[in-house]
N, C-alpha and C positions, 0 to 999 in steps of 0.2 A: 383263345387257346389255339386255334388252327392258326393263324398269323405265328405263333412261338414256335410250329413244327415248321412252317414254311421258310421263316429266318434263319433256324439250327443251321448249322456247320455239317456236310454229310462225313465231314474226317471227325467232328466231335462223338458222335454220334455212336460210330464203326470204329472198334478196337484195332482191327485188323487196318485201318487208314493211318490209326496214330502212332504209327511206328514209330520207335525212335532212333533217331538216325544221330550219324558221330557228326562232330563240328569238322571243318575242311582242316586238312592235313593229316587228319591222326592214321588215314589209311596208306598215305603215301610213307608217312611215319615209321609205321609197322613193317612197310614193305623194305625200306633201305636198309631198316636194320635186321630184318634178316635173311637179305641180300651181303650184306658186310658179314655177318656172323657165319655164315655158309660159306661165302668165299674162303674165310679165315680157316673155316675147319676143311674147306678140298685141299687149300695149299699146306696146310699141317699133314694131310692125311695122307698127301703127295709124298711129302718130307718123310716122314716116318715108314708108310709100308714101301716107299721103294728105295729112297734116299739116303737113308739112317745106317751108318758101319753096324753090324755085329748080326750076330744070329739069333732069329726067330726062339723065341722063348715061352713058356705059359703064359708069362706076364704080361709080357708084350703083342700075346696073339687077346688076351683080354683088355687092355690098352685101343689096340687097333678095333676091336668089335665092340667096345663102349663109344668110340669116336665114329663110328659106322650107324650106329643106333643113333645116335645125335644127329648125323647128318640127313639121316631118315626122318626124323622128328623134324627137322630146320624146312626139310621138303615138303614135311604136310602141312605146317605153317603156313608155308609160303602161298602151298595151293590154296588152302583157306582162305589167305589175306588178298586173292584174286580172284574170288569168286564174289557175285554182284550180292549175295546174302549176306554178306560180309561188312553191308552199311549198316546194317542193324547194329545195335547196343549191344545185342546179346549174342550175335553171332562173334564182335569182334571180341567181347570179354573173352569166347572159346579158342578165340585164334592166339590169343594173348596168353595164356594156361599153357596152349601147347608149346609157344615160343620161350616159356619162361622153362617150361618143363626138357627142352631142347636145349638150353642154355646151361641148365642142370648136368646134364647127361654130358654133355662136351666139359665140362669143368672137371668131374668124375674123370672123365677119358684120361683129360691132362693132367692131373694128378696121379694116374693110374702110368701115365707115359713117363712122369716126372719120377717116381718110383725104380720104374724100369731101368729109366737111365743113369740115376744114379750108383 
């Protein structure tokens, strides 16, 4: 029985050694895409609050602070998906939630922008 303790694996053993980490790519994955999705929403946000003919409206000052909030959400993501916690399974599930919850929030905006401009 003591040969079976001195063979064990000390990562078998230790919860805290068996992490589970993501397969290669899936963090660089995460990062481009919301690097692209962020850009998409500064260059919109360019367009609209300064670009855009006509005058400031209810609509359009909620339009612009739904597309503000998204891009707030896009930021924490992003710090998320660069932080070294981040290789975990369960850290990336969370970075992923808020990415998708970001993604949410700008779709809203645009819709809310689509509205307006109509």
């Amino acid at each position: 029985m003591a040969e079976d303790d001195k063979t064990k694996d000390p990562a078998t053993t230790n919860p805290e050694l068996t992490r589970s980490t993501l397969p290669q790519g899936y963090r660089q994955g995460i990062i481009t895409a919301i690097t692209v999705l962020l850009g998409f929403s500064l260059a919109f946000f360019r367009f609209w609050g300064l670009e855009a003919p006509g005058k400031w409206t209810i609509r359009s000052a909620i339009s612009t602070g739904t597309l503000v909030i998204a891009i707030f959400l896009q930021i924490i993501a992003l710090f998320r998906s660069l932080r070294l916690e981040d290789d975990a399974e369960s850290e990336y599930r969370k970075t992923v939630s808020w990415f998708i919850a970001s993604a949410a929030v700008l779709v809203l905006g645009l819709l809310f922008a689509v509205v307006e401009s109509s």
